[in-house]
Every structure is written in structure tokens, then in C-alpha cells.
N, CA, C and O atoms as a GROMACS GRO file, in nm:
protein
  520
    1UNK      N    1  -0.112   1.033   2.742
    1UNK     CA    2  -0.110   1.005   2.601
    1UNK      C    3  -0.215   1.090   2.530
    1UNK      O    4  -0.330   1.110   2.571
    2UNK      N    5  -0.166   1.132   2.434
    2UNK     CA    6  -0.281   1.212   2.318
    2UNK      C    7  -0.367   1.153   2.261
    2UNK      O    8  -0.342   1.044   2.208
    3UNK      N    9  -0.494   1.211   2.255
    3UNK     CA   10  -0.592   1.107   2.178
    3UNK      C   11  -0.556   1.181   2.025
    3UNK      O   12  -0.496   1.287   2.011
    4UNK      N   13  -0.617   1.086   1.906
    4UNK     CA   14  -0.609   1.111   1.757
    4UNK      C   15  -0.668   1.272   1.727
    4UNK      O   16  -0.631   1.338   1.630
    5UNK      N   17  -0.787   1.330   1.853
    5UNK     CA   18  -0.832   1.459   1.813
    5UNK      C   19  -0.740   1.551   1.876
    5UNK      O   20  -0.737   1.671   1.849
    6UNK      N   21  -0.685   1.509   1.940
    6UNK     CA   22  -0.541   1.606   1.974
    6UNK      C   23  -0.419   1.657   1.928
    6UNK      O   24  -0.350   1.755   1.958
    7UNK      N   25  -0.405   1.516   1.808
    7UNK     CA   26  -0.277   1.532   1.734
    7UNK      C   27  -0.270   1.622   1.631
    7UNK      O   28  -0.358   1.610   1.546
    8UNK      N   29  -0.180   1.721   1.613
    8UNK     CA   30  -0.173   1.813   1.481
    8UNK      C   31  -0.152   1.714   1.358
    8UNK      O   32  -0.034   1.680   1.355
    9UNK      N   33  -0.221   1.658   1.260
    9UNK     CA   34  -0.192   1.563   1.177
    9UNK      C   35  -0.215   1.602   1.083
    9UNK      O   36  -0.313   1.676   1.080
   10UNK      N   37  -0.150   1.581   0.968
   10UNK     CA   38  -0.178   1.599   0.807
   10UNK      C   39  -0.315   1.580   0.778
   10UNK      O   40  -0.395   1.514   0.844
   11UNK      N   41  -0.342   1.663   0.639
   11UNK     CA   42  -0.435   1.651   0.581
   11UNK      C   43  -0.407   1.549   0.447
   11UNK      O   44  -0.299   1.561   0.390
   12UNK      N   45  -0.494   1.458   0.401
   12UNK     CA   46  -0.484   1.424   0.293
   12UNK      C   47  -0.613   1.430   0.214
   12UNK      O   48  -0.702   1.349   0.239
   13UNK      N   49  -0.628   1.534   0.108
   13UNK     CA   50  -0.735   1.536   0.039
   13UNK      C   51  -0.790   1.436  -0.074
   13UNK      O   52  -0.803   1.454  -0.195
   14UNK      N   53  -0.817   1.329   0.004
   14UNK     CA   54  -0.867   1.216  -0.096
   14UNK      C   55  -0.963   1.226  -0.219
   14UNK      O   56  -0.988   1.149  -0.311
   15UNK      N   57  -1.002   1.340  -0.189
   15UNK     CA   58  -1.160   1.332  -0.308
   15UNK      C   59  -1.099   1.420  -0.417
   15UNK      O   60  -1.176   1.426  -0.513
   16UNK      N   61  -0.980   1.496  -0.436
   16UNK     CA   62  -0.934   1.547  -0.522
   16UNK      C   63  -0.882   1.516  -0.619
   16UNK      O   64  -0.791   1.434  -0.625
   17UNK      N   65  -0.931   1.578  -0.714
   17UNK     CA   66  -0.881   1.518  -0.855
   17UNK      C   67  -0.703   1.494  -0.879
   17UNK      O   68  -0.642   1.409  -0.943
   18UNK      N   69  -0.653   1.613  -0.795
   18UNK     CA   70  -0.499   1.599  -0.778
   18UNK      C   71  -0.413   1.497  -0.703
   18UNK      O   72  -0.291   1.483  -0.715
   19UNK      N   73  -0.508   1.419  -0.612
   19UNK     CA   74  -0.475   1.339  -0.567
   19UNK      C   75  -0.474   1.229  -0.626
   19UNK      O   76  -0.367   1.168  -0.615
   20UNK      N   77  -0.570   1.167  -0.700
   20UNK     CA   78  -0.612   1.088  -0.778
   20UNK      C   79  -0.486   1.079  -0.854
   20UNK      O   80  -0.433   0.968  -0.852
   21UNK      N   81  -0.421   1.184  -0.927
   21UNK     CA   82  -0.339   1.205  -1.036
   21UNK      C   83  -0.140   1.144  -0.949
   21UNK      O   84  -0.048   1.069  -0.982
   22UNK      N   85  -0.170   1.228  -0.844
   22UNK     CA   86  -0.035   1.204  -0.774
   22UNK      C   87  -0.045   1.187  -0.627
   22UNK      O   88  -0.021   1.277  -0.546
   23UNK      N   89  -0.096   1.020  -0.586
   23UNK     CA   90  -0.096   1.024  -0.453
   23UNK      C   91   0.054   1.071  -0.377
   23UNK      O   92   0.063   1.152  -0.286
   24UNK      N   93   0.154   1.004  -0.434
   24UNK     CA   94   0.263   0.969  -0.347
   24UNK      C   95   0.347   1.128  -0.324
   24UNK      O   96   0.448   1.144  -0.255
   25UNK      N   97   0.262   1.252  -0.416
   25UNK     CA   98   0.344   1.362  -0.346
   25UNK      C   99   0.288   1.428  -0.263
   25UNK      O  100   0.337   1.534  -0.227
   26UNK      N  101   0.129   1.365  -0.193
   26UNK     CA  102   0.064   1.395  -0.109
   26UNK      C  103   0.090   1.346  -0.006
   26UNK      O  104   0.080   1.403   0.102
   27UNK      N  105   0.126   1.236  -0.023
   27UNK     CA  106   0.171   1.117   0.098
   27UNK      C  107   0.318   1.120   0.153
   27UNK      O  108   0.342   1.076   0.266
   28UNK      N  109   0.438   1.184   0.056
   28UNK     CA  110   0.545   1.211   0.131
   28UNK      C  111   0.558   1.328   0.198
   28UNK      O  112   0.642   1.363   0.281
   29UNK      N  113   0.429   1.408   0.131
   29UNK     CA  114   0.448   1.579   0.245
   29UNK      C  115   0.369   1.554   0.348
   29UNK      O  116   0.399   1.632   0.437
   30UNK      N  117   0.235   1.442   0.398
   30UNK     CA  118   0.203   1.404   0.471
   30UNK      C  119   0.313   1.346   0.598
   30UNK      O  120   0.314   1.372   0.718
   31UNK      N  121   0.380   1.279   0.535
   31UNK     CA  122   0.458   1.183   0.621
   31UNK      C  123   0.599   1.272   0.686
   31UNK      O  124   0.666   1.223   0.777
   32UNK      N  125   0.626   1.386   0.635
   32UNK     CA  126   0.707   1.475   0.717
   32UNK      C  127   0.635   1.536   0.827
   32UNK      O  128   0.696   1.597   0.915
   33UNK      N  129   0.503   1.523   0.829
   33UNK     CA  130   0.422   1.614   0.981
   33UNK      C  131   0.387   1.451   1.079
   33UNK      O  132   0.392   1.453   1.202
   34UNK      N  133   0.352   1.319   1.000
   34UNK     CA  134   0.310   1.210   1.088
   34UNK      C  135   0.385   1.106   1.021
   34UNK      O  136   0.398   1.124   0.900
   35UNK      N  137   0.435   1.006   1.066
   35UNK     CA  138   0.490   0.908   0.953
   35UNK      C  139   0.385   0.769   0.950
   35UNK      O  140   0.397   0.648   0.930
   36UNK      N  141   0.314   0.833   0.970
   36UNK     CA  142   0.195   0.700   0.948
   36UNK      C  143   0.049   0.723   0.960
   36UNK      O  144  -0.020   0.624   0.936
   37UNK      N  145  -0.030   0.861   1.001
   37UNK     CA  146  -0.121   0.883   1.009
   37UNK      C  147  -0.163   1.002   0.965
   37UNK      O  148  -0.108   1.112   0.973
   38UNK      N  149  -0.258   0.974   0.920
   38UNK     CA  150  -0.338   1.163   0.841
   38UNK      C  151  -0.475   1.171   0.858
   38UNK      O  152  -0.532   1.071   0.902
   39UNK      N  153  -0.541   1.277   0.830
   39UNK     CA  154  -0.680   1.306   0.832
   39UNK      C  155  -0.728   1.336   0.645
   39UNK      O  156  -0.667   1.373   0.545
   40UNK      N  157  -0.881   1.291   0.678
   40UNK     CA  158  -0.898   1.384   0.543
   40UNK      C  159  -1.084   1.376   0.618
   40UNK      O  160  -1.130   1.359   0.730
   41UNK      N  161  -1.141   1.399   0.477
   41UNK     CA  162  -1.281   1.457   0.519
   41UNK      C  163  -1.359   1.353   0.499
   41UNK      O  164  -1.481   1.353   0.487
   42UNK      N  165  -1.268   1.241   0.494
   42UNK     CA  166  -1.302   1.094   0.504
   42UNK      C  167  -1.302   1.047   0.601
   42UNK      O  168  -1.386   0.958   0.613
   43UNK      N  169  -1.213   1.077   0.728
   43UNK     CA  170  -1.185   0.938   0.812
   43UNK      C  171  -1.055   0.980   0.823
   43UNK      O  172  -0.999   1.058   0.747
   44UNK      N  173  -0.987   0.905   0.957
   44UNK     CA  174  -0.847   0.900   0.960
   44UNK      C  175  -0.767   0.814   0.872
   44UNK      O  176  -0.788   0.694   0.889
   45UNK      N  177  -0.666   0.850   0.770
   45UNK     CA  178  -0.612   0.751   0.737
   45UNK      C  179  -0.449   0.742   0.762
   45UNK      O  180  -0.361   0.828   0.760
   46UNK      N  181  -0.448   0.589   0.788
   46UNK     CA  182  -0.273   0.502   0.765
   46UNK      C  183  -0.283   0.488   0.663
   46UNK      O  184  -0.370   0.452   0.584
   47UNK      N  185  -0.122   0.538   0.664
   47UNK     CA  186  -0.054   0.559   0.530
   47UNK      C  187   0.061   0.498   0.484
   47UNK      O  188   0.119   0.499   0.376
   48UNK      N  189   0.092   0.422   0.633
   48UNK     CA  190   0.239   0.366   0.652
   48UNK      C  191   0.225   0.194   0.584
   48UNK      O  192   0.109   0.187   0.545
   49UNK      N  193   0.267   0.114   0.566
   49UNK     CA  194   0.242  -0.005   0.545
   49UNK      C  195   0.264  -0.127   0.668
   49UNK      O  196   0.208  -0.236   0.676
   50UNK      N  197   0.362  -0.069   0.754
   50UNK     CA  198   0.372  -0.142   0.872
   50UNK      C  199   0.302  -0.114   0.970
   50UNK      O  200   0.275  -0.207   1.045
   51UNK      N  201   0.263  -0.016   0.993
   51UNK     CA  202   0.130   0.050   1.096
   51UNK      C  203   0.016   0.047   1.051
   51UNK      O  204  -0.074   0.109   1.109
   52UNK      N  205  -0.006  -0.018   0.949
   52UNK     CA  206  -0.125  -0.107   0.878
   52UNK      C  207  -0.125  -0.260   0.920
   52UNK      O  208  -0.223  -0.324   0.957
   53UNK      N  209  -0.018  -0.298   0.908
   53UNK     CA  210   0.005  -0.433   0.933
   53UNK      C  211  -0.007  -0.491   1.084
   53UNK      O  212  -0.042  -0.603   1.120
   54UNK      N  213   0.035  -0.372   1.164
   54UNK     CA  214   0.033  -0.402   1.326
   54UNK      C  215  -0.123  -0.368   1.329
   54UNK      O  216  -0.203  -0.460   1.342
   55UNK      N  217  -0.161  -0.254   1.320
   55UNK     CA  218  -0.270  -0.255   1.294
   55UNK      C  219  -0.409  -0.354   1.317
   55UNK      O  220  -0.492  -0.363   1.408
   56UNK      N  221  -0.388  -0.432   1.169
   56UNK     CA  222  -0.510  -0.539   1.099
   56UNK      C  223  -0.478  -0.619   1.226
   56UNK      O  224  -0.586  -0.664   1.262
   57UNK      N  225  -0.404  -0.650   1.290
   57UNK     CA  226  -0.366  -0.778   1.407
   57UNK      C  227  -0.434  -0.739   1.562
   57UNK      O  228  -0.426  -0.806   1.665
   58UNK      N  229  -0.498  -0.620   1.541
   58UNK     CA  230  -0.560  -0.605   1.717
   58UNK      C  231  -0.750  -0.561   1.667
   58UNK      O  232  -0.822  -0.462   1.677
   59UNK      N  233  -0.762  -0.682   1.622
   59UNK     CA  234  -0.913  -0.690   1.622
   59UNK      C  235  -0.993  -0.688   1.733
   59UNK      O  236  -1.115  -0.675   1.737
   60UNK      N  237  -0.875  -0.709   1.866
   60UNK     CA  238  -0.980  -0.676   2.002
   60UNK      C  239  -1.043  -0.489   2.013
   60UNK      O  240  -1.140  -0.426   2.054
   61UNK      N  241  -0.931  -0.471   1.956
   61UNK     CA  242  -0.950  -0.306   1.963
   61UNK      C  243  -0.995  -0.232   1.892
   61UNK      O  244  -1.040  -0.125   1.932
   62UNK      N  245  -0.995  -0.279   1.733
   62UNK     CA  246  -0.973  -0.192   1.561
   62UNK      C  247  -1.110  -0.300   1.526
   62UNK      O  248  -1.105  -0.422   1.541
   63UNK      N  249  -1.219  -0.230   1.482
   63UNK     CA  250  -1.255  -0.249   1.381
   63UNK      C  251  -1.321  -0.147   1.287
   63UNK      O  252  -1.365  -0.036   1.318
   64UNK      N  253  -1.320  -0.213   1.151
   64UNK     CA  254  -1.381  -0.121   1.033
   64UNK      C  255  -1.491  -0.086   1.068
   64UNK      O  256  -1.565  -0.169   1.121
   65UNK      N  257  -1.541   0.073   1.046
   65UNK     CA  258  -1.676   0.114   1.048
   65UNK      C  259  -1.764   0.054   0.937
   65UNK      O  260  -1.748   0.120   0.834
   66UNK      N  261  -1.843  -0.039   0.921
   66UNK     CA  262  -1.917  -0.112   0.822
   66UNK      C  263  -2.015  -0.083   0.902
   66UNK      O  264  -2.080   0.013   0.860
   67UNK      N  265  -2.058  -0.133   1.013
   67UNK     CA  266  -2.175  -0.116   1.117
   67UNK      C  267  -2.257  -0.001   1.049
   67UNK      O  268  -2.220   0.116   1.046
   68UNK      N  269  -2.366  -0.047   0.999
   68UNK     CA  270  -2.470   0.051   0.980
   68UNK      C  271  -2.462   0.117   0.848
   68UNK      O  272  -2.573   0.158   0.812
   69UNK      N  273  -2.331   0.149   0.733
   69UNK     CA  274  -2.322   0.182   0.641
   69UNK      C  275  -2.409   0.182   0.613
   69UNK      O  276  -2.476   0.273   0.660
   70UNK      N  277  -2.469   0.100   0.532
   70UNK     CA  278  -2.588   0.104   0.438
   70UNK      C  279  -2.723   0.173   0.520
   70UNK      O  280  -2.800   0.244   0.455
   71UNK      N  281  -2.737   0.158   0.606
   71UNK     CA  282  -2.867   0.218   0.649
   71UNK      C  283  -2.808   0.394   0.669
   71UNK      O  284  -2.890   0.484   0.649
   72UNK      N  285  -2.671   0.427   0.706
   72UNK     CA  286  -2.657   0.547   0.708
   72UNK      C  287  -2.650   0.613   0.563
   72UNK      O  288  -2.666   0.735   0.574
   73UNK      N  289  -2.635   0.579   0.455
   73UNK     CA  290  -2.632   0.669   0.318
   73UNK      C  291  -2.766   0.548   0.269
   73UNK      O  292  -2.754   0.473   0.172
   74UNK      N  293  -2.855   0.549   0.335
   74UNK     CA  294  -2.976   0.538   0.255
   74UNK      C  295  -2.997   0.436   0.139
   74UNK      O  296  -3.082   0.454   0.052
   75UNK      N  297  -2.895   0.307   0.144
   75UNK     CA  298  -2.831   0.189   0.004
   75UNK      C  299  -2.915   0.090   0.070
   75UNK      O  300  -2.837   0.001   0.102
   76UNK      N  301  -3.030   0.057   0.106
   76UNK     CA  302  -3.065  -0.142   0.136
   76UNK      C  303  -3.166  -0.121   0.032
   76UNK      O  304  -3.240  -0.027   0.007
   77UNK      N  305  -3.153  -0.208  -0.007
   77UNK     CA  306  -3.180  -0.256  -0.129
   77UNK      C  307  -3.145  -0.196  -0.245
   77UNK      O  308  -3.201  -0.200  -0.354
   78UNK      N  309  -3.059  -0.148  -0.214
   78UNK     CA  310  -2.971  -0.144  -0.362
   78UNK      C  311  -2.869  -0.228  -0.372
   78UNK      O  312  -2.826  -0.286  -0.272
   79UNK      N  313  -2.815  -0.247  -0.506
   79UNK     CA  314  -2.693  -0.345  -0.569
   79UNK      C  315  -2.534  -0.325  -0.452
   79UNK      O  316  -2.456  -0.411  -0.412
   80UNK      N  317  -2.538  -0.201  -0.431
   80UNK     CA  318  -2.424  -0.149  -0.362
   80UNK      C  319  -2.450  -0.239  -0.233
   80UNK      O  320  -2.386  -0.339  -0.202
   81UNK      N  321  -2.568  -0.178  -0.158
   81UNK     CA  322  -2.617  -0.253  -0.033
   81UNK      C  323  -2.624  -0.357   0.016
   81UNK      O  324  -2.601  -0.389   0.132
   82UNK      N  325  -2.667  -0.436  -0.098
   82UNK     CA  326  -2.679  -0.583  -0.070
   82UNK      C  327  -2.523  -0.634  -0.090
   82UNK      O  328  -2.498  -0.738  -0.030
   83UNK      N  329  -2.431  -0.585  -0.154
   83UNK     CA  330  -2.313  -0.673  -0.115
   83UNK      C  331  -2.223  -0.624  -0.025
   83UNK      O  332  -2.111  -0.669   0.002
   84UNK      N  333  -2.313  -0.475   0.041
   84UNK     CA  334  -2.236  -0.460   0.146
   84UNK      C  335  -2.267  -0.531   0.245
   84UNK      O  336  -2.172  -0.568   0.315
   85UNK      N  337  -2.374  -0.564   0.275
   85UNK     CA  338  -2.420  -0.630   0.388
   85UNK      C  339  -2.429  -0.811   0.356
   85UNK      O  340  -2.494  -0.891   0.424
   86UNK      N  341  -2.364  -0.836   0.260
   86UNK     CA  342  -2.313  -0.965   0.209
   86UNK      C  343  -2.152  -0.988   0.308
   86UNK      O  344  -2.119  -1.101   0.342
   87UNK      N  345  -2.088  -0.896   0.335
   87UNK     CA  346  -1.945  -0.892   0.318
   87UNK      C  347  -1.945  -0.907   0.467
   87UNK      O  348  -2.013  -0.866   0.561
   88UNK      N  349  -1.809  -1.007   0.443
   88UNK     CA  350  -1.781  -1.056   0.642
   88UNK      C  351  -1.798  -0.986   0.743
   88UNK      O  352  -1.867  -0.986   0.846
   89UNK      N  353  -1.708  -0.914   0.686
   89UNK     CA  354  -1.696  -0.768   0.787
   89UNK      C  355  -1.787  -0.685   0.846
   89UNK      O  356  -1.754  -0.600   0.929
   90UNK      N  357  -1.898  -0.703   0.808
   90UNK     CA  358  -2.050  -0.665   0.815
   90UNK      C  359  -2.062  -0.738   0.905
   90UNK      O  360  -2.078  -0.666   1.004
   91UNK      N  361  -2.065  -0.869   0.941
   91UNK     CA  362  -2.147  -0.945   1.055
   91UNK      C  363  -2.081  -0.856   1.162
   91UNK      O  364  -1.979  -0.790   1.145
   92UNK      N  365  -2.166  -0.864   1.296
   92UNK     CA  366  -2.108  -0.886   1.427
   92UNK      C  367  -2.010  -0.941   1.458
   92UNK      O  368  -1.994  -1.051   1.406
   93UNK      N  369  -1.889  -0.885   1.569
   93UNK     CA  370  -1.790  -0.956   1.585
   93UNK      C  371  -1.742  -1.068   1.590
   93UNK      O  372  -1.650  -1.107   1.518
   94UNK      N  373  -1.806  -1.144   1.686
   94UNK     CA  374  -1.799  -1.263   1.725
   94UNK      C  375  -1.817  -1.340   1.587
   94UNK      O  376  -1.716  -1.401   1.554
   95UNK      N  377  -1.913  -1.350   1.509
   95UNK     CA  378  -1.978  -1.407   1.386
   95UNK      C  379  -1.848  -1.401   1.302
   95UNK      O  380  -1.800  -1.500   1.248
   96UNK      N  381  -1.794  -1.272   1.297
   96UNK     CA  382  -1.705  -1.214   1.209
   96UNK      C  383  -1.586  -1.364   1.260
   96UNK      O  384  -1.577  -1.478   1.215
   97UNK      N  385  -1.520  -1.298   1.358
   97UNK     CA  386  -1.440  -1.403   1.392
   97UNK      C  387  -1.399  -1.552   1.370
   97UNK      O  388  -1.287  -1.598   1.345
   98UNK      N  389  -1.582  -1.647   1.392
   98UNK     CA  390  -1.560  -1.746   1.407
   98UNK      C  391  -1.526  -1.776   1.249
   98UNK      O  392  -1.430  -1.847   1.221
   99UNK      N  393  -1.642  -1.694   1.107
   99UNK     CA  394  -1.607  -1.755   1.011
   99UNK      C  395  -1.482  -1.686   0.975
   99UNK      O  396  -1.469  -1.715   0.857
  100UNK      N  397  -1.383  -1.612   1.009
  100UNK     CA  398  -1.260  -1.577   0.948
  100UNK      C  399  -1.157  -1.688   0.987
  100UNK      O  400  -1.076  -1.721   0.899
  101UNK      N  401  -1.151  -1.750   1.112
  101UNK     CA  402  -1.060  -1.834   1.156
  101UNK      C  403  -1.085  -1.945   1.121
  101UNK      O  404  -0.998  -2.029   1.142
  102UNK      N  405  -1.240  -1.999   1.040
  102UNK     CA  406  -1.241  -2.118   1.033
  102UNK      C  407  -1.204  -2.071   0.837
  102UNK      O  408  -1.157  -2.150   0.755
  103UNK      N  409  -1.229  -1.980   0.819
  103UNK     CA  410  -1.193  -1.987   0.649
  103UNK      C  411  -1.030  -1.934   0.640
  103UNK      O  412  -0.957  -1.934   0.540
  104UNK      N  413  -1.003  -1.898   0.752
  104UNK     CA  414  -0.831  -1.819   0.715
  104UNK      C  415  -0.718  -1.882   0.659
  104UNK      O  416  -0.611  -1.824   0.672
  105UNK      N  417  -0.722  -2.038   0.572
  105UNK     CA  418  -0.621  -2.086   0.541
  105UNK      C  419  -0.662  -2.018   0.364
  105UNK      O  420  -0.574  -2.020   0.279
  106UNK      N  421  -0.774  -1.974   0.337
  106UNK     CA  422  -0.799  -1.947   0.185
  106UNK      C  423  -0.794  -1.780   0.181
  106UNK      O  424  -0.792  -1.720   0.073
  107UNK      N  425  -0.793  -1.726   0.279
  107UNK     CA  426  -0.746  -1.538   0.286
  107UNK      C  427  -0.643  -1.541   0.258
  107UNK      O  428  -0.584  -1.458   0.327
  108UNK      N  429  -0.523  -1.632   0.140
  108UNK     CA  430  -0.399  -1.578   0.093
  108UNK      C  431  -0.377  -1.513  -0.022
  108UNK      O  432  -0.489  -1.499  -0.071
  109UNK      N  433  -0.279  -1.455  -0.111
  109UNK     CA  434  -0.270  -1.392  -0.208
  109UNK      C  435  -0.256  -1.554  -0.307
  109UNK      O  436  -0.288  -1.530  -0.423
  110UNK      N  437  -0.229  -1.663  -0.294
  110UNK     CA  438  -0.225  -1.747  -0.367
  110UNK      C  439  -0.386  -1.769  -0.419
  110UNK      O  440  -0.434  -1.775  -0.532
  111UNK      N  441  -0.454  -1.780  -0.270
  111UNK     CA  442  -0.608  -1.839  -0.325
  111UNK      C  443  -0.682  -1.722  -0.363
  111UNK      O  444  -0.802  -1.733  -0.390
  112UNK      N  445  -0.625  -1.612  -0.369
  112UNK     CA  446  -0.651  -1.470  -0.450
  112UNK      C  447  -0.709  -1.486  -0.566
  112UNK      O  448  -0.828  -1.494  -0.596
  113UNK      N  449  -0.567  -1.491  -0.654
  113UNK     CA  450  -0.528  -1.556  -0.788
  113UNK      C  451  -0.602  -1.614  -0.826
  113UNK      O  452  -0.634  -1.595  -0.943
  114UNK      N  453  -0.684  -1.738  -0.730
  114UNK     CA  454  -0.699  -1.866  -0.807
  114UNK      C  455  -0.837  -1.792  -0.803
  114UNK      O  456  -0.888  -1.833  -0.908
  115UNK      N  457  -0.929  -1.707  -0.744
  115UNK     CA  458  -1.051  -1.699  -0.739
  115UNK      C  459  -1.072  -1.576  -0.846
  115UNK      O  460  -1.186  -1.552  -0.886
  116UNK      N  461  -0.952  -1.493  -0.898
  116UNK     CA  462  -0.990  -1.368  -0.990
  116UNK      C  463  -1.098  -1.373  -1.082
  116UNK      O  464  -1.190  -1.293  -1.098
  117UNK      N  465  -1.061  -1.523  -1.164
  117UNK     CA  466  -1.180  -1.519  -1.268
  117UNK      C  467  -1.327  -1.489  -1.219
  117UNK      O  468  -1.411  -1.430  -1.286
  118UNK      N  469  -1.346  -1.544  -1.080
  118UNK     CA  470  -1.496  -1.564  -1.001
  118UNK      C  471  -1.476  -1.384  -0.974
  118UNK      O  472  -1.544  -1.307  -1.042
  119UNK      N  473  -1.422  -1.353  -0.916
  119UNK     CA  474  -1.405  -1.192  -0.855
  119UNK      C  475  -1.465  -1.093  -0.993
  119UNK      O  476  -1.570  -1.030  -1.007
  120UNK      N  477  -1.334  -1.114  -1.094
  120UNK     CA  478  -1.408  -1.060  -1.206
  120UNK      C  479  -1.516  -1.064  -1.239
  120UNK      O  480  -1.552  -0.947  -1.222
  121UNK      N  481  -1.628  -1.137  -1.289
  121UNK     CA  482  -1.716  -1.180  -1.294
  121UNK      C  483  -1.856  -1.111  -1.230
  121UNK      O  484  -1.953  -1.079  -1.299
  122UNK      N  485  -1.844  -1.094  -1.079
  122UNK     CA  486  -1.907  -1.063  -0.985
  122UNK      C  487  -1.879  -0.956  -0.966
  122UNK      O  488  -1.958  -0.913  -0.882
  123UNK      N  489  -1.780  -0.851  -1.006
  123UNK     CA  490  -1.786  -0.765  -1.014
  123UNK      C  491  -1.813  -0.649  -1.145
  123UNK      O  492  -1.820  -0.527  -1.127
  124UNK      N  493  -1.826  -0.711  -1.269
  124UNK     CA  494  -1.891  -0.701  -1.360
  124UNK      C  495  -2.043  -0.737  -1.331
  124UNK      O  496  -2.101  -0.629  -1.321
  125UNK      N  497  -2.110  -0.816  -1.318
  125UNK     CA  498  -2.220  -0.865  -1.266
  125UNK      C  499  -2.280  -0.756  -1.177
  125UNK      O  500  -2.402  -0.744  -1.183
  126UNK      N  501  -2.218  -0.681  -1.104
  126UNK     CA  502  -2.269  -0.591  -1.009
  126UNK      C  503  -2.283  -0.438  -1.070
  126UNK      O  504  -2.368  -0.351  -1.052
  127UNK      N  505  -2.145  -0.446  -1.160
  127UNK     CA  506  -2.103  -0.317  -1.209
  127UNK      C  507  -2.291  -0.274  -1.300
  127UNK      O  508  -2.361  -0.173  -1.299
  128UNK      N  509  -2.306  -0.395  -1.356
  128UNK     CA  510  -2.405  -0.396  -1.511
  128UNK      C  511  -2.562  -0.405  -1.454
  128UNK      O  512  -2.658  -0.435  -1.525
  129UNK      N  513  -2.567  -0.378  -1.330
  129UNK     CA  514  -2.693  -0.405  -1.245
  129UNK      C  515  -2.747  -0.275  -1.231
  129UNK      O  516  -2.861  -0.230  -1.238
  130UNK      N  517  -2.579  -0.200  -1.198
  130UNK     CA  518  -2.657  -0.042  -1.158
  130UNK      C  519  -2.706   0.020  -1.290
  130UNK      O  520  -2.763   0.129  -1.289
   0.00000   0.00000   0.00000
């Protein structure tokens, strides 16, 4: 099997202003060389919505690079920092785990909704800090 640095894979130039303007004609000329995976000068990214979805489900294997963010671009104690290292996903695995499964009946798009006004808020609140 090929590892990800082996594969000839699309580029997707995320930081471009042209992209910004028209993802989806970046993403269908992407998806004629991979139908679900690309590179950019970001990180590998899925692009597919179902190979996202299989994906998010093998937390034994996949997790988000959060580990260390903030201490690698130089943010603790800043506004950015502190709610990065606020955010679940930040803890250690195990930690991560126990509080996701014991809070996972309120991770729906219903109790989404119901929390926007609080979301808004806090993210204004953060925005007006920097």
C-alpha cells in the first residue's frame, strides 16, 4: 500500500485569494486527479464528504493536530490561545474521549441551534478582545 507521501495528489491552494472567490472549481479539478484527497501548503486535505464522514469515526487512528498549536506559533496567552487550549480537542485522548461520550447526546445540529445565541456572543466577545 502507498503511503499519503507517495501519492501523486492534487494541489489545493487554500491561501489564495482565487480560491476564496471559487472553491468548487478548485475542488472539481482536484477531484479528477483524487476523489477525496489533496495537498496544499496547509496540510492534507478531504474534500469528499463521505471520506470525511468515515473518517471522523476512527479516532483510534485520526486525530486533529491541536497538540501543541499554540506553543508552536507562539499564541499562550493570547485571546486566540486561550480558547484554543479551552477546546476539547486540545485535551489528551483519553480525557478527550471520556468528556465527548459522556456529553455526545448535545453534539447535534438541533442543540447547535439552540446554543447560537451563546456561540454568537462568545465569539464576538473574543473577536472585540483582539
Amino acid at each position: 500500500m502507498q503511503t499519503l507521501a507517495e501519492l501523486d495528489l492534487p494541489h489545493l491552494p487554500l491561501e489564495d485569494a482565487a480560491f476564496s472567490v471559487d472553491p468548487y472549481s478548485f475542488l472539481a479539478a482536484a477531484r479528477t486527479k483524487h476523489p477525496w484527497l489533496a495537498k496544499s501548503n496547509l496540510g492534507y486535505v478531504i474534500h469528499e464528504f463521505t471520506a470525511i464522514r468515515e473518517l471522523y469515526g476512527r479516532d483510534d487512528r485520526l486525530r486533529p493536530a491541536y497538540d501543541g498549536i499554540v506553543q508552536q506559533l507562539d499564541a499562550h496567552g493570547t485571546p486566540w490561545g486561550r480558547y484554543m487550549e479551552s477546546q476539547m480537542i486540545s485535551l489528551p485522548v483519553e480525557q478527550h474521549r471520556v468528556l465527548r461520550d459522556t456529553f455526545a447526546s448535545k453534539f447535534t445540529p438541533r442543540f447547535a441551534n439552540i446554543l447560537r445565541p451563546v456561540m454568537r456572543a462568545n465569539m464576538k466577545r473574543l473577536r472585540d478582545e483582539c
